[in-house]
MILO-266127 format. One record per residue: x, y, z of N, C-alpha, C in turn. Coordinates in steps of 0.05 Angstrom, whole numbers, padded with zeros to 5 digits, always signed. Atoms other than C-alpha are relative to their C-alpha. Layout:
BEGIN
XYZXYZXYZ/...
//
This chain:
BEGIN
+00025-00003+00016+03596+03355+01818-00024-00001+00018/+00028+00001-00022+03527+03376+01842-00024-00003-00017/+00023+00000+00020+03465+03340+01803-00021+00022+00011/+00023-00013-00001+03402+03380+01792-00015+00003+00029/+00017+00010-00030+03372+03348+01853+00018+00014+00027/-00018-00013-00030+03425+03381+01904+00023-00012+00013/-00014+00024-00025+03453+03313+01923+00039-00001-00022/-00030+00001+00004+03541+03301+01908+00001-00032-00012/-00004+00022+00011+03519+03236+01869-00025-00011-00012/+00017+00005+00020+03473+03204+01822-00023-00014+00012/+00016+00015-00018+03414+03185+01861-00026-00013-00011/+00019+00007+00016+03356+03144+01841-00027+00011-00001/+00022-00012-00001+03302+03189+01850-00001+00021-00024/-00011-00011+00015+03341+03237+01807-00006-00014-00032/+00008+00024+00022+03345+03180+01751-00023-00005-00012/+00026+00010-00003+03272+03158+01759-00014+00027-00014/+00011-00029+00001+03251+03233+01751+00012+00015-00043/-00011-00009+00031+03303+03241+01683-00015-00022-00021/+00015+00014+00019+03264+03183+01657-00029-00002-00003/+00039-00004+00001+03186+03188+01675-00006+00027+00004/+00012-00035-00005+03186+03263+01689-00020-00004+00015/+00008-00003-00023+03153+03252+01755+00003-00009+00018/-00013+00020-00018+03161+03221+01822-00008-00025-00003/-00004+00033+00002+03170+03146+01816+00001-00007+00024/+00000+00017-00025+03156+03099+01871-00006-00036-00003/+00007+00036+00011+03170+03022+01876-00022-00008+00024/+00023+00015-00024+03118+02976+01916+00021-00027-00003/-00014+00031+00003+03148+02916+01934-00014-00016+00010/+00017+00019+00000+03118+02857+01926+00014-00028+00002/-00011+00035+00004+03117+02782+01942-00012-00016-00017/+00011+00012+00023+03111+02739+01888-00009-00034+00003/+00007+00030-00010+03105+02668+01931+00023-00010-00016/-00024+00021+00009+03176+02643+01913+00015-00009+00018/-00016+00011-00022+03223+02605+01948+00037+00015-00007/-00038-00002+00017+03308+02601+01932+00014-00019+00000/-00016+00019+00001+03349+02553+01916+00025-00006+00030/-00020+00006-00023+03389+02562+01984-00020+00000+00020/+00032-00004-00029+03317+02557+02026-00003-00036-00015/+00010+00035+00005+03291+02490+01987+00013-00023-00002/-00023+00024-00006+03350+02447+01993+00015-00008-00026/-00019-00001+00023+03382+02458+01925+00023+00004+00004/-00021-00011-00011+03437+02488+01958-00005-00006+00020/+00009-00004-00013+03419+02497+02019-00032+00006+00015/+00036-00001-00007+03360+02499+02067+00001+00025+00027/-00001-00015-00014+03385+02551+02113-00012+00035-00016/+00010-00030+00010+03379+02615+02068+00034+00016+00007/-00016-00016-00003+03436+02668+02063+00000+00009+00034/-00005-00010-00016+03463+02686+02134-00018+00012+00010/+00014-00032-00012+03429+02754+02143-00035+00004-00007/+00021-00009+00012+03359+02733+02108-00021-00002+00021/+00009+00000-00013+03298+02745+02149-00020-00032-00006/+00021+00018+00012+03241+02693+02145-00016+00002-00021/+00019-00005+00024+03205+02733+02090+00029+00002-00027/-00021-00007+00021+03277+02733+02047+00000+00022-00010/-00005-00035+00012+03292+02809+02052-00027+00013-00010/+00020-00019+00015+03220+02824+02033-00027+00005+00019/+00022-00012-00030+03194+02851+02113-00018+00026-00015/+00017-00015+00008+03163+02907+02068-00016-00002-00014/+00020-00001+00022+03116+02880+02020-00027+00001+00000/+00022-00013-00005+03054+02908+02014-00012-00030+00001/+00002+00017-00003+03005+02863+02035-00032-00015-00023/+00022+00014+00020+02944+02817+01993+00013-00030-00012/-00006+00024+00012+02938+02752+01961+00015-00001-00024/-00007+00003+00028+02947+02770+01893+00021+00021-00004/-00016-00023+00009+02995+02818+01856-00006+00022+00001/+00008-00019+00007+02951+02860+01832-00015+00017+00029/+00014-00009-00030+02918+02868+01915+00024+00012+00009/-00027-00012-00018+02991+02878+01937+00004+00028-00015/-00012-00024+00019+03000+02936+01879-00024+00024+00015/+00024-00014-00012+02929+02964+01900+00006+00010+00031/-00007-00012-00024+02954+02966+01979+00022+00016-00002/-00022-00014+00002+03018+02988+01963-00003+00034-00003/+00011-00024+00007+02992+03049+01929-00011+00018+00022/+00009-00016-00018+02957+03065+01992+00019+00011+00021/-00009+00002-00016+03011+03060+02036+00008+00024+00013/-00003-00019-00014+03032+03129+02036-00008+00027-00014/+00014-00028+00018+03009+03204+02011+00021+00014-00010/-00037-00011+00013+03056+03237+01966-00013+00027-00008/+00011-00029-00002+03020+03306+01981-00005+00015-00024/+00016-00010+00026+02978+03322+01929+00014-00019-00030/-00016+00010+00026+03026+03287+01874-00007-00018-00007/+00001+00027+00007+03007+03240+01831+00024-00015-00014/-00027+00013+00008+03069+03185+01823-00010-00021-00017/-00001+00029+00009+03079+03129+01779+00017-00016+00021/-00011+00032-00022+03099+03060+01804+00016-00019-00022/-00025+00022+00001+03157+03009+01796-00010-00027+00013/+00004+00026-00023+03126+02940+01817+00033-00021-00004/-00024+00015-00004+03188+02905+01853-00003-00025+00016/+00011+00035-00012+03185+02830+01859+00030-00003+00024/-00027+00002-00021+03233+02831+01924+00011-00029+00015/-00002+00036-00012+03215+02764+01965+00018-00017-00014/-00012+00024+00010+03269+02715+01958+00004-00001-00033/-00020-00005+00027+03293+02700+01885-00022-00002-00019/+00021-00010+00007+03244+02725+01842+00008-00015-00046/+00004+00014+00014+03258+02686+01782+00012-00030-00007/-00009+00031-00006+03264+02618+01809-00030-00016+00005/+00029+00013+00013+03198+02584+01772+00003-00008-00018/+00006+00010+00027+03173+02560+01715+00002+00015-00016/-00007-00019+00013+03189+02611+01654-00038+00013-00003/+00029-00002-00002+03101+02606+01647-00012+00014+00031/+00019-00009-00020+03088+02625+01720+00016+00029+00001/-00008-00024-00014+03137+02686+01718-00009+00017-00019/+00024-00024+00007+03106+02716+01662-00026+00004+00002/+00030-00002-00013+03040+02703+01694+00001+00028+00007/+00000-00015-00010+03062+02744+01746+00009+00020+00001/-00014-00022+00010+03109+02798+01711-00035+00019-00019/+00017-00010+00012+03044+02807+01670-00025+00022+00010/+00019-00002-00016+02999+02815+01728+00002+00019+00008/-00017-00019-00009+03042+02868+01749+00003+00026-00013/+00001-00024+00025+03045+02912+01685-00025+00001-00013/+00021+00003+00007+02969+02906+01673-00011+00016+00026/+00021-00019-00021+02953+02951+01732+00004+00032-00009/+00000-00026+00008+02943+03021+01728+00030+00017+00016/-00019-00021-00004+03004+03076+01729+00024-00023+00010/-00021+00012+00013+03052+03017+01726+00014+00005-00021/-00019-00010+00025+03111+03045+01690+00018-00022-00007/-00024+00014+00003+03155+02990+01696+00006-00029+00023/+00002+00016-00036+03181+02928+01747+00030-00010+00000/-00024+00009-00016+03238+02909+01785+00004-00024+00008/+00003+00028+00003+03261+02837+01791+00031-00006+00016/-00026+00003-00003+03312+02818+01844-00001-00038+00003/-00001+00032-00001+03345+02752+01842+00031-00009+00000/-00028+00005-00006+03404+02708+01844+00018-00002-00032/-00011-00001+00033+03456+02709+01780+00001-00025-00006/-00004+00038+00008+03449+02626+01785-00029-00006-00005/+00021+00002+00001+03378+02635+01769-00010+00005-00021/+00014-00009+00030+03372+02655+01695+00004-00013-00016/-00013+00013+00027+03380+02611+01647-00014+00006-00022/-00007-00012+00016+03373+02621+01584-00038+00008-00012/+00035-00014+00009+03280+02618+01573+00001+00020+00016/+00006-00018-00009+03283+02663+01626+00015+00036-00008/-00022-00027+00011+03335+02708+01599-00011+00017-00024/+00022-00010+00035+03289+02710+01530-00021+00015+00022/+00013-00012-00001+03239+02728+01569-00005+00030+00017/-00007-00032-00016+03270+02784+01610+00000+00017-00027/-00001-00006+00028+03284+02802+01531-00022+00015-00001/+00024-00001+00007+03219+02804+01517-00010+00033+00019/+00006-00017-00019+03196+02845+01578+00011+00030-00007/-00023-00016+00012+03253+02893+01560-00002+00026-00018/-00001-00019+00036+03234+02915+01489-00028+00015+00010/+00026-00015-00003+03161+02934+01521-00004+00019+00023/+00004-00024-00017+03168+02972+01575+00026-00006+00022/-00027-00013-00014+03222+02998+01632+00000-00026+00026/-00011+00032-00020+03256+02927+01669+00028+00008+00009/-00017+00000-00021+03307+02928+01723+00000-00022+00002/+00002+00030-00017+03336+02866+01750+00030+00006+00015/-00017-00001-00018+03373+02869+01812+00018-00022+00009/-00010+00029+00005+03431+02816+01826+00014+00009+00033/-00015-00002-00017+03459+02803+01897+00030-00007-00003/-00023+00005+00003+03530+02807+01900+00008-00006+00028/-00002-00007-00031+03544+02833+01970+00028+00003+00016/-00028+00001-00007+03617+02820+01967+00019-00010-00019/-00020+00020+00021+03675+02793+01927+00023-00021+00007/-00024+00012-00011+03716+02763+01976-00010-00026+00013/+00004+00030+00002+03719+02685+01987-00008-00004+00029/+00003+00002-00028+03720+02688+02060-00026+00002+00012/+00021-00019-00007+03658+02730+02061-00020-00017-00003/+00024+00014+00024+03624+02691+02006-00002-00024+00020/+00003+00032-00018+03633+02620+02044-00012+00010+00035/-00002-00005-00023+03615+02657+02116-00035+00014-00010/+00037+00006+00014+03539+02686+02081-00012-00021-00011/+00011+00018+00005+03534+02624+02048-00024+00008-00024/+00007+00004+00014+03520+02650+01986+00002-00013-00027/+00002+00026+00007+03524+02591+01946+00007+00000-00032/-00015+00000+00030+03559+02619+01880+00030+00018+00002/-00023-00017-00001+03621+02642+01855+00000+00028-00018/+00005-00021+00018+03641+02708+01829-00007-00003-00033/+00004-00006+00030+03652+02686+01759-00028-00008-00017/+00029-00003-00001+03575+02667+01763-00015+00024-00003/+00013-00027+00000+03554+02736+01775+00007+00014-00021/-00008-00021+00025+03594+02768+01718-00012-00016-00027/+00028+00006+00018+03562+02718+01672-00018+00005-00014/+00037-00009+00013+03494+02736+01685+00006+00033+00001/-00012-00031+00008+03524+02812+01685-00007+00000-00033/-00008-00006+00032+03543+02800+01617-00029-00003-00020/+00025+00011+00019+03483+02760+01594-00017+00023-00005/+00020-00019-00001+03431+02810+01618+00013+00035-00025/-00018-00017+00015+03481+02865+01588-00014+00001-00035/+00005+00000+00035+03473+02839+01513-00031+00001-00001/+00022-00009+00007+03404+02850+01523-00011+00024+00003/-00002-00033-00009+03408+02926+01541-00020-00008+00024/+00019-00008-00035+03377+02904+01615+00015+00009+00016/-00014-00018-00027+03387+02951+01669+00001-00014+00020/-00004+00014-00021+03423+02924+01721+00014+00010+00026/-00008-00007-00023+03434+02933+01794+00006-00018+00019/-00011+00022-00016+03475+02903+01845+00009+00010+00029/+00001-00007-00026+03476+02897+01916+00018-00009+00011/-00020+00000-00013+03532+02906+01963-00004+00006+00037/+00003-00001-00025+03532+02902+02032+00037+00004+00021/-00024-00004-00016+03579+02935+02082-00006-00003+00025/-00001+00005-00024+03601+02918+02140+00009-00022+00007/+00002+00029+00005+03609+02847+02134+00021-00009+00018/-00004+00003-00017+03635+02810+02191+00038-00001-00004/-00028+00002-00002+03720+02824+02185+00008+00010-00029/-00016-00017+00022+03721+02858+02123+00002+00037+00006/-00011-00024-00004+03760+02922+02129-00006+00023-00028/+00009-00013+00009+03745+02977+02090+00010+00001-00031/-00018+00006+00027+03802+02963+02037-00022-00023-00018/+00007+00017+00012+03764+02905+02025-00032+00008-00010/+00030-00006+00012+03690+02933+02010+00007+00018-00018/-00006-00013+00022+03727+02989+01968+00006-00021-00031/-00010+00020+00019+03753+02927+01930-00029-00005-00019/+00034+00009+00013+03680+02908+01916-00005+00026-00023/+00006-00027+00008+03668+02980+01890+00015-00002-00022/-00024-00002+00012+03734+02974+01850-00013-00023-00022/+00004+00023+00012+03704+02906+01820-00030+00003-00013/+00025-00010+00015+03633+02929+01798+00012+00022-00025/+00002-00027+00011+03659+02993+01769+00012-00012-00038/-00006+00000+00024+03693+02949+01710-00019-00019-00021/+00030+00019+00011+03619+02910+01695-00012+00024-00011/+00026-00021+00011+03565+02940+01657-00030-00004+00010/+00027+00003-00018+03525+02949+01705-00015+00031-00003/+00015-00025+00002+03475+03013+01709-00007+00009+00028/+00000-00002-00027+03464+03014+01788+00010-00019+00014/-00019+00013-00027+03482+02996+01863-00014+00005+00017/+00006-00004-00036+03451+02988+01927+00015-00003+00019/-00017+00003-00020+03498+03002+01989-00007-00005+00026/+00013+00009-00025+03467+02967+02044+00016-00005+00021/-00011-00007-00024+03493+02972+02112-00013-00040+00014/+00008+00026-00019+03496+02899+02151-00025+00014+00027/+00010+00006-00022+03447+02898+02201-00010-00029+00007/+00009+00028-00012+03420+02839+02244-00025+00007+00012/+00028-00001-00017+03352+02818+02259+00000-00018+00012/+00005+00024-00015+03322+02769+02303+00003-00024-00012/+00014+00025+00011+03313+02698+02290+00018-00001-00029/-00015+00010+00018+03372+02698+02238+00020-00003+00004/-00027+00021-00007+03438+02651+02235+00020+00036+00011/-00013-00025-00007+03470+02729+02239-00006+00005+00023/+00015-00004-00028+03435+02736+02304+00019-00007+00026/-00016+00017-00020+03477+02678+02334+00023+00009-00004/-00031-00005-00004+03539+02698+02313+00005+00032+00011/+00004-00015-00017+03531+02761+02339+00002+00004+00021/+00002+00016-00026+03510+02742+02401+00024+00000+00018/-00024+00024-00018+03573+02696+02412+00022+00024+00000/-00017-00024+00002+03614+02767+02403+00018-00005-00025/-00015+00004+00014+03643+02736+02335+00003+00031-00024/-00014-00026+00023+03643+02812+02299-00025+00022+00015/+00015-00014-00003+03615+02872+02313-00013+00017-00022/+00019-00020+00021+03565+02924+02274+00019+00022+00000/-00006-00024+00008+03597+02985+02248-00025+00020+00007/+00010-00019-00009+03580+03049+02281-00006+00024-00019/+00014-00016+00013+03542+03108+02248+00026+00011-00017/-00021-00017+00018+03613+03150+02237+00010-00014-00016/-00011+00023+00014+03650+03083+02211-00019-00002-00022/+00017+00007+00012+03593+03066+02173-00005+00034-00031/-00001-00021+00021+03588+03138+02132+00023+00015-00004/-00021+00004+00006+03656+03144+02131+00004-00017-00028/-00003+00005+00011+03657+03092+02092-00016-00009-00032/+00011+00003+00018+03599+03095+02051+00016+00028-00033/-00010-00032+00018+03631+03171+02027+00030-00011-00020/-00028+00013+00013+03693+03131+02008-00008-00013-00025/+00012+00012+00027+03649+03085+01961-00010+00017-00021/+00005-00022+00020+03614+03144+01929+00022+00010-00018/-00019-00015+00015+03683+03175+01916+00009-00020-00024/-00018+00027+00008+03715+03106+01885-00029-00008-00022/+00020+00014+00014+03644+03094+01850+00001+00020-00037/+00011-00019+00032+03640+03110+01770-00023+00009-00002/+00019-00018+00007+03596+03164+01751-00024+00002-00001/+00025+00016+00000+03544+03132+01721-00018-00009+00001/+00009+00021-00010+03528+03089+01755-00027+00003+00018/+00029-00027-00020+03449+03112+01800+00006-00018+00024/+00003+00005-00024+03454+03100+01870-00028-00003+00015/+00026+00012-00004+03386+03060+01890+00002+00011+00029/-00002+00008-00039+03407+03054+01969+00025+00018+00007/-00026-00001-00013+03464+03082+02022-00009-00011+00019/+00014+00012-00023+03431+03054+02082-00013-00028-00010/+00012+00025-00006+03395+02995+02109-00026+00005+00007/+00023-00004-00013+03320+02989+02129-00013-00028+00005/+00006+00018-00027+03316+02929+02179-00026+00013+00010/+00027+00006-00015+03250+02912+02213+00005+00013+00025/+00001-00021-00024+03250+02962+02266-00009-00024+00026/-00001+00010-00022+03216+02911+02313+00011-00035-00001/-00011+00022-00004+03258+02851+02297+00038+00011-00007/-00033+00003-00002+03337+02888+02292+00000+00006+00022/-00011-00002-00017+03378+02877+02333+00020+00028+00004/-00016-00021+00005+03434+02922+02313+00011+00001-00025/-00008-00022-00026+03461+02971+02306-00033+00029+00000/+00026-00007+00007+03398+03011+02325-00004+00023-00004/+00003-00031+00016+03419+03082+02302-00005-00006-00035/+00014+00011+00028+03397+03045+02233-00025+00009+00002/+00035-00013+00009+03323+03066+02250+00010+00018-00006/-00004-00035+00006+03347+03135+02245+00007+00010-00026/-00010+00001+00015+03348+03137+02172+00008+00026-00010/-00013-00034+00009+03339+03211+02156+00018+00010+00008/-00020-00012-00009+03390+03227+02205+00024-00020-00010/-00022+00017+00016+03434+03167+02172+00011+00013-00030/-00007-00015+00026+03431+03198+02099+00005+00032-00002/-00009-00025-00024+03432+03268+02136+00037+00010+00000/-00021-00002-00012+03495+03255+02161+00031-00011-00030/-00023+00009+00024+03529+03228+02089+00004+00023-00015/+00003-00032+00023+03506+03289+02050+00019+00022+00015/-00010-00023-00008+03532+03337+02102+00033-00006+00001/-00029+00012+00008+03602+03292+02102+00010+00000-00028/-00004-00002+00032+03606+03295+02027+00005+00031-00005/-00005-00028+00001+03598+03371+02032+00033+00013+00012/-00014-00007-00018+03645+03377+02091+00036-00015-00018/-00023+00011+00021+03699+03335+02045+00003+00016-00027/-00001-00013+00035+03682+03379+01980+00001-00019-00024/-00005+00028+00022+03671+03314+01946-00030-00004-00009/+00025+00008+00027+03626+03277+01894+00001-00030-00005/-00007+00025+00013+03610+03215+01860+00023-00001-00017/-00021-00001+00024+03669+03199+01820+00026+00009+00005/-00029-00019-00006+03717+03244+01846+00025-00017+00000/-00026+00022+00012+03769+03184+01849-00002-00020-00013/+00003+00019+00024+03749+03144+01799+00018-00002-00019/-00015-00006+00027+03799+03130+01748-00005-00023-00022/+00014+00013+00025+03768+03101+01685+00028-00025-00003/-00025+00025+00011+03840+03052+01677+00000-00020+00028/-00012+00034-00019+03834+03015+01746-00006-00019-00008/+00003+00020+00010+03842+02954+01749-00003-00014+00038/
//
C-alpha cells in the first residue's frame, strides 16, 4: 500500500494533514519539570540514555510557555505556508506536578495563537487518576496526544535503562487513557544494548495488541555526559550501523498494524554532544535510505501483520 503522501506507511505528517487540512508543526517545549527517576523517588540518576535537559535538547527557548511557543514559531520558514502548531511538553515527565500547575500550563499553551492542539509526553507511573480527569477534560476541547515511553519490553533491558516500572504499568495507563478516547503514542527505541532484532520485533508484536493510535521508532544513540556514554566507552555494546539499523526499522514497519501513524523512524541526538553512531546527523539520508528499502522490498506498513498474533 501507497498513502496519498507517496510514503509505504502511515506517517505523521500525512495524519496531521487528514486532520487539520494543513501542515502541522509541534514546538517543543519545556515546561520546568523534573521525574520521579531524577528527584530521588526512584532514582536520582535519570533513565540511562537521558541527556541533562531529559530528551528535551530541542526546546525552543524563553521563560514562559507562551515565549517558548512565540520562538518556536520563528525557528524555521515553511515557505510561504502558513502552519498550525502542536505545543509538545517534551522535557522530562511532563505530568509530574500538581493537577493545578499542569493546567496552568496546558492552558498557557492552548491560549496562543494557531495552537491546534498539545502533546504531553510522560511516564505511565505518572497519571493518576485527577490528572487522568483532567487529560479528560483537555480531550473533549480540543486535539490531545499523550506520549508514553515504553522503549522496550524485555526485563533485561528494562533493569539495564533503569526505567523504574513494569510492563503491566504501562498497559494500565494504555488502557486508562484508552477509555477516554486519548490518542496515544509510544516510544520504542532500537538498538538497545544486546537486544537482537527478534527481540525489538517482540516489542512491535506487543504494542500492536494495545490501543494505542501511534509510535515513535527511535534509534539508540549516545551523547556525552550520559551513564550510556560510559558504558560505551568500556566496549560493553555497540551502536547499530546505518544498514542494520534500516534493516530493521523496515522489518518493524512490516510487523507494525496499519493504523497505527508513525511519529519517528530515526533519532535526532544533539549533533554537538553524540557520540555515536554519527551517520545519525545524516537524517535525510537516514529516512532516504528506508523509503528506498521499502520500495526495493515491494513492501508496506502492515504487510505482515496478522490481526490474530499473539
Amino acid at each position: 500500500m501507497i498513502y496519498a503522501d507517496g510514503k509505504r506507511y502511515y506517517s505523521l505528517n500525512y495524519a496531521y494533514r487528514e486532520r487539520f487540512h494543513k501542515k502541522t508543526v509541534k514546538i517543543s517545549l519545556d515546561g520546568g519539570f523534573t521525574c520521579p527517576n531524577r528527584d530521588g523517588t526512584l532514582d536520582t540518576r535519570g533513565c540511562i540514555f537521558c541527556s541533562a535537559k531529559g530528551s528535551g535538547d530541542f526546546t525552543a527557548k524563553g521563560n514562559t510557555i507562551v515565549e517558548q511557543i512565540e520562538n518556536g514559531k520563528k525557528l524555521q520558514k515553511w515557505q510561504g505556508q502558513s502552519p498550525c502548531y502542536i505545543a509538545y511538553f517534551q522535557s522530562f515527565t511532563n505530568t509530574y506536578a500538581p493537577v493545578l500547575k499542569l493546567k496552568s500550563l496546558y492552558e498557557q499553551a492552548l491560549s496562543c495563537n494557531d495552537i491546534v492542539g498539545i502533546s504531553i509526553a510522560t511516564r505511565p507511573d505518572c497519571l493518576g487518576e485527577d490528572i487522568l480527569f483532567l487529560l479528560h477534560e483537555i480531550n473533549q476541547k480540543t486535539y490531545l496526544c499523550v506520549e508514553l515511553g515504553l522503549q522496550t519490553i524485555h526485563d533485561f533491558s528494562i533493569k539495564f535503562i533503569r526505567r523504574g516500572y513494569q510492563n503491566d504499568v504501562f498497559e494500565k495507563a494504555v488502557y486508562q487513557l484508552s477509555q477516554y478516547n486519548i490518542e496515544i503514542v509510544v516510544h520504542i527505541i532500537l538498538g538497545l544494548p544486546h537486544e537482537t532484532k527478534q527481540h525489538m520485533l517482540s516489542t512491535i508484536h506487543y504494542i500492536n495488541q494495545l490501543p494505542i493510535n501511534g509510535v515513535k521508532l527511535q534509534l539508540l544513540y549516545v551523547l556525552k555526559d550520559t551513564d550510556l556514554a560510559e558504558y560505551y566507552h568500556s566496549g560493553y555494546f555497540s551502536t547499530l550501523s546505518l544498514t542494520e539499523y534500516v534493516d530493521i526499522v523496515c522489518d518493524c514497519i512490516e510487523y507494525l498494524r496499519p493504523d497505527i501513524v508513525i511519529h519517528r523512524l530515526t533519532g535526532d541526538g544533539d549533533s554537538e554532544k553524540l557520540i555515536a553512531p554519527l551517520w545519525s546527523k545524516q537524517k535525510r539520508l537516514v529516512l532516504n535510505t528506508i523509503h528506498k528499502t521499502l520500495k526495493q522490498r515491494n513492501s508496506f506498513q502492515g504487510k505482515k501483520y496478522q490481526s490474530n498474533e499473539k
